[in-house]
DRENPA-3360 file (N, C-alpha, C; in nm, 2 decimals, always signed):
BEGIN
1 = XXXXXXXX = +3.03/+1.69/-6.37/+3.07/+1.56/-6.31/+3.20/+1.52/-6.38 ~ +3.30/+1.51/-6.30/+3.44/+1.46/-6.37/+3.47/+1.32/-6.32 ~ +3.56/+1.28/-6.42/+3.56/+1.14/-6.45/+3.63/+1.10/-6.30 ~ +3.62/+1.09/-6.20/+3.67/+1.02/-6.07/+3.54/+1.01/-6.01 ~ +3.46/+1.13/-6.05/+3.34/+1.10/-5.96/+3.23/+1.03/-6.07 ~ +3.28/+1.00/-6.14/+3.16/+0.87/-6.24/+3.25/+0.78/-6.17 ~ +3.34/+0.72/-6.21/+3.46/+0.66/-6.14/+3.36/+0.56/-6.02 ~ +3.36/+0.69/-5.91/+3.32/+0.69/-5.80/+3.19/+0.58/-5.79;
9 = XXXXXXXX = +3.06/+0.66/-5.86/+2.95/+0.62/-5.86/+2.96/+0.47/-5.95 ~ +3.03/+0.45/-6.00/+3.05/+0.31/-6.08/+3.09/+0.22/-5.97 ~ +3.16/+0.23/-5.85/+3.22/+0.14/-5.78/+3.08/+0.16/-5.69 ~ +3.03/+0.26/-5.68/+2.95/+0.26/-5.57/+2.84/+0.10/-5.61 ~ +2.79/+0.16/-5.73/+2.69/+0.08/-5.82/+2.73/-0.08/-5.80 ~ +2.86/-0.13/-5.85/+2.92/-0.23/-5.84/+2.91/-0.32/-5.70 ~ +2.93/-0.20/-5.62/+2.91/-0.32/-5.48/+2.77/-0.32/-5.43 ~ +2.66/-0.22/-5.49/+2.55/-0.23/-5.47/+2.43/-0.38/-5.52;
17 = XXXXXXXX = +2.33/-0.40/-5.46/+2.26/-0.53/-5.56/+2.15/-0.42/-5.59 ~ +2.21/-0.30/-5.63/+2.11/-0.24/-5.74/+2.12/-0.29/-5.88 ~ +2.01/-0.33/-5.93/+2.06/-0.37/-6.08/+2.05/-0.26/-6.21 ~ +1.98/-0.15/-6.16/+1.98/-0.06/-6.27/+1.95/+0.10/-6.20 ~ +2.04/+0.19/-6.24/+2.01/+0.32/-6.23/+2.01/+0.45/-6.30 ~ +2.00/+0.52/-6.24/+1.97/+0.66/-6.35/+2.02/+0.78/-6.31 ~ +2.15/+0.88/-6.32/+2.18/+0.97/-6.25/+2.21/+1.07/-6.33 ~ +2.16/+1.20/-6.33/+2.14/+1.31/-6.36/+2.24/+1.46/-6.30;
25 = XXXXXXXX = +2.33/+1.49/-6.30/+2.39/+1.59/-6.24/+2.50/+1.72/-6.33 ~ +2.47/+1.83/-6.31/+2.53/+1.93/-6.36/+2.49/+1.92/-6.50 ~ +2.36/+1.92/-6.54/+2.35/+1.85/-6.71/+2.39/+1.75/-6.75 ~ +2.49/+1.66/-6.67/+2.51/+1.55/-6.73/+2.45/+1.40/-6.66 ~ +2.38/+1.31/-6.74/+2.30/+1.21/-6.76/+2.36/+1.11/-6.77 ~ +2.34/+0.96/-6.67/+2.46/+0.86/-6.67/+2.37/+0.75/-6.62 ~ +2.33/+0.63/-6.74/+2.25/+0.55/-6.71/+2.32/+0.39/-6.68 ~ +2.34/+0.37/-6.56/+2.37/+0.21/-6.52/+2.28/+0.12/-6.51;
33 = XXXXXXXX = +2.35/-0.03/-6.60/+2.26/-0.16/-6.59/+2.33/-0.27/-6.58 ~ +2.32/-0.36/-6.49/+2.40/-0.46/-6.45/+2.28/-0.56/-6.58 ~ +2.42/-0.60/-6.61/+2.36/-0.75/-6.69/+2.42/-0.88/-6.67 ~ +2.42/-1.01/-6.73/+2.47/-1.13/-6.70/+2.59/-1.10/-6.67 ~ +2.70/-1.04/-6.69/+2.85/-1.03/-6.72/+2.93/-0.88/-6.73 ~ +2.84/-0.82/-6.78/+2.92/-0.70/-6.82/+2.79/-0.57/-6.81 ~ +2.80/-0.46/-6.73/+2.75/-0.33/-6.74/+2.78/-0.27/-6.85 ~ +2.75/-0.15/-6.92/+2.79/-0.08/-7.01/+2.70/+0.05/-6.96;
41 = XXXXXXXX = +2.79/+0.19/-6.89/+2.76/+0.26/-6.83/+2.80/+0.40/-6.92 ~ +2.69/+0.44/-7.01/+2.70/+0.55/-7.07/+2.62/+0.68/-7.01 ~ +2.74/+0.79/-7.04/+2.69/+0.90/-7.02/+2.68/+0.98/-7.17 ~ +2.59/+1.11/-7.14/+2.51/+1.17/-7.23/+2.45/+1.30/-7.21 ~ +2.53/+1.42/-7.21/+2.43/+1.53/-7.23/+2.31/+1.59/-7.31 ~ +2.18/+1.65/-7.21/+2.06/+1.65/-7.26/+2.09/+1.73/-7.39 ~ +1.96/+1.68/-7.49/+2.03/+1.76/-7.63/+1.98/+1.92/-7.59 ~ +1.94/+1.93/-7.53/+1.89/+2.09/-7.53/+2.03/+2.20/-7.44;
49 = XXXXXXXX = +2.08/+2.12/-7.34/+2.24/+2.19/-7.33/+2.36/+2.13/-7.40 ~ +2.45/+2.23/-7.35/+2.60/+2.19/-7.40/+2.64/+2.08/-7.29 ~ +2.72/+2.01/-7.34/+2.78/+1.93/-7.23/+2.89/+2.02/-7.15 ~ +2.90/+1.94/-7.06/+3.00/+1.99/-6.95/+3.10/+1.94/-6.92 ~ +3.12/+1.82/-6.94/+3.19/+1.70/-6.92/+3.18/+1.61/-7.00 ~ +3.32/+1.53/-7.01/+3.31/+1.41/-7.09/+3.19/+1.32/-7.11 ~ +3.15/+1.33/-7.23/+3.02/+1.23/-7.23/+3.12/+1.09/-7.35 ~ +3.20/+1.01/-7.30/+3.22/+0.94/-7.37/+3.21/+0.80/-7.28;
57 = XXXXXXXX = +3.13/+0.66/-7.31/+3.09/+0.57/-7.21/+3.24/+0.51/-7.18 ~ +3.17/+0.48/-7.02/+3.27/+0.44/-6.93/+3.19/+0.25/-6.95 ~ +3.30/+0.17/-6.94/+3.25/+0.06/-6.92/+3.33/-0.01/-6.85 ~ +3.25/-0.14/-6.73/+3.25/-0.20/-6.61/+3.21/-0.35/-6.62 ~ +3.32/-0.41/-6.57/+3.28/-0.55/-6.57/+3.23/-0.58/-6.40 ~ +3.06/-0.68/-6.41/+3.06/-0.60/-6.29/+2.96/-0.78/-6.29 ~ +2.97/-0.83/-6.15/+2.87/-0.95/-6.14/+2.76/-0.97/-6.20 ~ +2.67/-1.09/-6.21/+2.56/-1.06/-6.23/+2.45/-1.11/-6.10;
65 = XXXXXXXX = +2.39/-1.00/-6.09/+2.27/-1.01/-5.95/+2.11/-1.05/-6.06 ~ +2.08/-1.09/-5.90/+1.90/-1.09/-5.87/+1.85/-1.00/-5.83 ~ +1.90/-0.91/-5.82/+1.80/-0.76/-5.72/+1.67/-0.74/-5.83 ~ +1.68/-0.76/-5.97/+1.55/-0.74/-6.06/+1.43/-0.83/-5.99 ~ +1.48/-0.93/-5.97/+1.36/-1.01/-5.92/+1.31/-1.04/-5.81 ~ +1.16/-1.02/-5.72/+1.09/-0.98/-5.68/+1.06/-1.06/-5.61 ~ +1.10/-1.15/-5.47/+1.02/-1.26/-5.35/+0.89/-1.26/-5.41 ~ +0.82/-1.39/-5.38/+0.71/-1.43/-5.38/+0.67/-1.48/-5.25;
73 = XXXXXXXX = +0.53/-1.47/-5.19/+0.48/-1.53/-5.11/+0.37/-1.59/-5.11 ~ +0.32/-1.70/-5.04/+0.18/-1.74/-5.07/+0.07/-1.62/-5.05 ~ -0.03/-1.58/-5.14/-0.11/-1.53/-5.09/-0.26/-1.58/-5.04 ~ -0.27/-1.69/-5.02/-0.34/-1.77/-5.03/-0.37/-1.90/-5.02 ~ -0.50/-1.98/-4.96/-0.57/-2.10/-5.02/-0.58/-2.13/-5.14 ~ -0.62/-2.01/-5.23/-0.67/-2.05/-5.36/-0.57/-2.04/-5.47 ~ -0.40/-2.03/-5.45/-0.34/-2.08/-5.53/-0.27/-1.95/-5.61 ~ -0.32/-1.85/-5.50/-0.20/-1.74/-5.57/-0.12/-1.66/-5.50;
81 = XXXXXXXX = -0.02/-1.62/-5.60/+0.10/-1.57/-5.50/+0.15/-1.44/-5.54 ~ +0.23/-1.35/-5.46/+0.25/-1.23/-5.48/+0.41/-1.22/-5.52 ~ +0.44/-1.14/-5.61/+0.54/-1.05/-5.67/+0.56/-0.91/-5.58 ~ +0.64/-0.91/-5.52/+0.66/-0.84/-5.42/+0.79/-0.72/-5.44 ~ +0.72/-0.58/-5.34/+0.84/-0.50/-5.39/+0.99/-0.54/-5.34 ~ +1.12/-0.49/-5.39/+1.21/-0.54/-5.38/+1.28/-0.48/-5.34 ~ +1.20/-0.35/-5.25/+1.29/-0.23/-5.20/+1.18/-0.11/-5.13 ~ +1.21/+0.00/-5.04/+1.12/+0.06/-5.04/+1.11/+0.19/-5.18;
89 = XXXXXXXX = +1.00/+0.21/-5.21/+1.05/+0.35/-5.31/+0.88/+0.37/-5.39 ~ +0.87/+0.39/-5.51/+0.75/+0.47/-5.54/+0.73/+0.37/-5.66 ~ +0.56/+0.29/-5.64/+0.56/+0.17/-5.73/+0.53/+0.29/-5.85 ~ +0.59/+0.29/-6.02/+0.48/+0.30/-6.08/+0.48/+0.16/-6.20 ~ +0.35/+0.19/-6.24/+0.26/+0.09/-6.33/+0.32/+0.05/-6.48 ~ +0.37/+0.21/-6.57/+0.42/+0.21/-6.67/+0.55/+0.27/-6.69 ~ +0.58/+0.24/-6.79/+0.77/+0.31/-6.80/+0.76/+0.46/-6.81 ~ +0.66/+0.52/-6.83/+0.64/+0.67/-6.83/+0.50/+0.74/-6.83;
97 = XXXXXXXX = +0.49/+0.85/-6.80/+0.37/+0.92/-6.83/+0.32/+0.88/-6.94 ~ +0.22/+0.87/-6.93/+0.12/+0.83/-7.05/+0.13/+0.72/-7.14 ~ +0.24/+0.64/-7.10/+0.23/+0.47/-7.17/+0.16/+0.41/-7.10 ~ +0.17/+0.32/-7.15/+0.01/+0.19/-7.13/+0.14/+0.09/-7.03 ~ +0.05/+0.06/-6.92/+0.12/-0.03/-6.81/+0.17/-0.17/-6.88 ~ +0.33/-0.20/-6.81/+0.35/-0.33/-6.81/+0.31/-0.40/-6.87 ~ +0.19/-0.42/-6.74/+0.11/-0.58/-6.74/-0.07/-0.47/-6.65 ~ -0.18/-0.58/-6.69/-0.29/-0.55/-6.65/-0.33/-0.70/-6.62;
105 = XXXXXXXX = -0.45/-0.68/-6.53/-0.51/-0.84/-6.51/-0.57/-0.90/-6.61 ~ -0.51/-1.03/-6.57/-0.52/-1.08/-6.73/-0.40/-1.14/-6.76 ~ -0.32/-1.08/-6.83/-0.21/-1.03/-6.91/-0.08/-1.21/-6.80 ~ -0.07/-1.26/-6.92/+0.04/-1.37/-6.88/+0.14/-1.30/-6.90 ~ +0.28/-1.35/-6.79/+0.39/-1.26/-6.79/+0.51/-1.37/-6.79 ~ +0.64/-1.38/-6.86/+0.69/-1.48/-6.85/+0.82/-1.45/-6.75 ~ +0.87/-1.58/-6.71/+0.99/-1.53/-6.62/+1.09/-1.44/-6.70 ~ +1.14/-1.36/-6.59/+1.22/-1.25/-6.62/+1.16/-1.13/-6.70;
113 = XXXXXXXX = +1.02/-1.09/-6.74/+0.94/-1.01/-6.80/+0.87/-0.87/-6.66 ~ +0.95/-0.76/-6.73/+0.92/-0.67/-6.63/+0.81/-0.64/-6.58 ~ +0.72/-0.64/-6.47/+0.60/-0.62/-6.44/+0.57/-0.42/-6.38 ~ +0.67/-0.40/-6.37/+0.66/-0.26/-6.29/+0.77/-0.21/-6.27 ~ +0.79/-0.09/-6.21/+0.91/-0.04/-6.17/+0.88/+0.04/-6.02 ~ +1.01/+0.02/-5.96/+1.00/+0.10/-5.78/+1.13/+0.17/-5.77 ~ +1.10/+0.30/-5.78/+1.13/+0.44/-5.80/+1.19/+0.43/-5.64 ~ +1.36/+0.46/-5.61/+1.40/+0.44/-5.50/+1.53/+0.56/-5.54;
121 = XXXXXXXX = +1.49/+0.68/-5.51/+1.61/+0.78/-5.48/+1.66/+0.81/-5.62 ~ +1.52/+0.85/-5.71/+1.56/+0.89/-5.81/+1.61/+0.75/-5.92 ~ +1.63/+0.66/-5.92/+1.66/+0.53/-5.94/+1.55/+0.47/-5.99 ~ +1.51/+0.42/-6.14/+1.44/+0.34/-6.13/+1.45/+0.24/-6.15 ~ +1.41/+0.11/-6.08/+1.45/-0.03/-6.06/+1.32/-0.11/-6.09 ~ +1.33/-0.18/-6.23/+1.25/-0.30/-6.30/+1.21/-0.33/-6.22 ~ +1.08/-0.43/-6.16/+1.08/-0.54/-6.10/+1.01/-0.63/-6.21 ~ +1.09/-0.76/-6.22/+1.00/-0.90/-6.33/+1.01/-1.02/-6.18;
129 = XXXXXXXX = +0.95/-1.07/-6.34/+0.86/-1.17/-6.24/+0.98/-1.32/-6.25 ~ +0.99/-1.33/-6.14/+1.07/-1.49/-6.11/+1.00/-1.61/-6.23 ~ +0.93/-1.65/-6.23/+0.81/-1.76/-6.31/+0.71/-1.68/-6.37 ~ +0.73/-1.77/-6.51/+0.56/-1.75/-6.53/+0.47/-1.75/-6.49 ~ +0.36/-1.67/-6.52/+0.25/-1.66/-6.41/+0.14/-1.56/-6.52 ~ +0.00/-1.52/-6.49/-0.06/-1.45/-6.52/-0.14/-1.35/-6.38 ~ -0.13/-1.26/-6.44/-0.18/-1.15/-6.33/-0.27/-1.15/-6.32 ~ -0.32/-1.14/-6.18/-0.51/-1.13/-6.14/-0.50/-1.07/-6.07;
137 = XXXXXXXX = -0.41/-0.98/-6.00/-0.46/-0.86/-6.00/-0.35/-0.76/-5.97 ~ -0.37/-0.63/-5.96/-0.27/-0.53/-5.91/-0.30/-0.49/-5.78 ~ -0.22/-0.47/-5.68/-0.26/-0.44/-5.54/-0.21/-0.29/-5.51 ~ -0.13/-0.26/-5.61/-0.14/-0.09/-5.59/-0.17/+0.01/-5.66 ~ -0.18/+0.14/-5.64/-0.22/+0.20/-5.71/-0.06/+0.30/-5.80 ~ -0.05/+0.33/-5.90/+0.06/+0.37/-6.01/+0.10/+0.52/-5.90 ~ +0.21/+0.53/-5.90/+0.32/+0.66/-5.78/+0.26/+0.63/-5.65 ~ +0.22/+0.55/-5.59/+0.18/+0.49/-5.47/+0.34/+0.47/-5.37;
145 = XXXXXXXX = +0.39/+0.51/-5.29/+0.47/+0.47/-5.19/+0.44/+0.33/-5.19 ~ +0.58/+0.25/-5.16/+0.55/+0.10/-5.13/+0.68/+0.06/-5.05 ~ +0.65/+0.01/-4.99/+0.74/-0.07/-4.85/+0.86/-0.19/-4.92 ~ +0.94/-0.24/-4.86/+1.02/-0.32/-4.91/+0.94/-0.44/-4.88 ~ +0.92/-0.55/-4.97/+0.85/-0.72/-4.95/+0.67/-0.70/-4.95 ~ +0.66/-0.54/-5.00/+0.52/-0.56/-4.98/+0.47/-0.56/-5.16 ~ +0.35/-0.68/-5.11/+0.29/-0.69/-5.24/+0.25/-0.65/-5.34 ~ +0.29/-0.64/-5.47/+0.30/-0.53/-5.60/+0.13/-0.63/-5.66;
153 = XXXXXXX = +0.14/-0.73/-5.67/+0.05/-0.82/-5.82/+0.03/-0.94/-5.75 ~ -0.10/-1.02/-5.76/-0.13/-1.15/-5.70/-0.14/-1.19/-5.82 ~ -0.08/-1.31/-5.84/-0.07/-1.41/-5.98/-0.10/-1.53/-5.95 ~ -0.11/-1.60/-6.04/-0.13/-1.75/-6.05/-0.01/-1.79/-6.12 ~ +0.08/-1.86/-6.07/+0.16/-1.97/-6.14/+0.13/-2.04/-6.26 ~ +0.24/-2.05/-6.39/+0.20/-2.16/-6.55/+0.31/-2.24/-6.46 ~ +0.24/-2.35/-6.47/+0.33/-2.45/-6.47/+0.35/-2.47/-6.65;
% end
């Protein structure tokens, strides 16, 4: 990957309301995250090859979005509401094989606190929670396909 076509994918990123991505090509590894003000877009060859290209970080002054966080809807009479996916792609539960999930029921979650991630074209994209809330339950199951706006977690609201 030569530097026009990081270039490239940085603008692409920029006008996207993706807030975080993950791109992998020709051995070289290039991790994007939109934050309040400023991205910082490092690349990095795996240690087990040589690199191939410049691995020195590119950095982007880039908006700050809401795509991390997740519509809510009523799910109910009895006072709870859903955290919803925020895209279509592949829910999973924990940040990787074999770590212990997020969040379980139960488990209080505060605003802006990651609850899951939805795996969208290789891309993994946080979803947290808008408000505090505690989880009562999970509605999917961990590498499950999931629709865009469809319900991840039914919570109850902290005021």
């Amino acid at each position: 990957m030569d530097l026009e076509r990081i270039q490239e994918v940085i603008r692409m990123f920029e006008a996207s309301a993706i807030s975080e991505m993950e791109l992998e090509e020709e051995g070289l590894r290039m991790r994007l995250k939109k934050q309040h003000a400023e991205t910082i877009a490092t690349a990095a060859a795996p240690a087990a090859q040589p690199p191939q290209s410049p691995t020195a970080p590119v950095a982007a002054t880039i908006p700050d979005t809401i795509l991390e966080t997740a519509p809510t809807d009523e799910a109910g009479d009895d006072g709870l509401v859903t955290i919803d996916s925020p895209m279509v792609g592949t829910f999973f539960a924990a940040p990787g094989p074999g770590d212990p999930a997020f969040v379980k029921p139960g488990d209080r979650v505060d605003e802006g606190q990651t609850v899951c991630i939805v795996e969208a074209m290789k891309l993994m994209n946080e979803v947290v929670s808008e408000f505090p809330a505690v989880i009562v339950k999970v509605l999917v199951e961990n590498a499950e396909p999931v629709e865009y706006g469809q319900p991840l977690f039914a919570v109850r609201r902290i005021e």
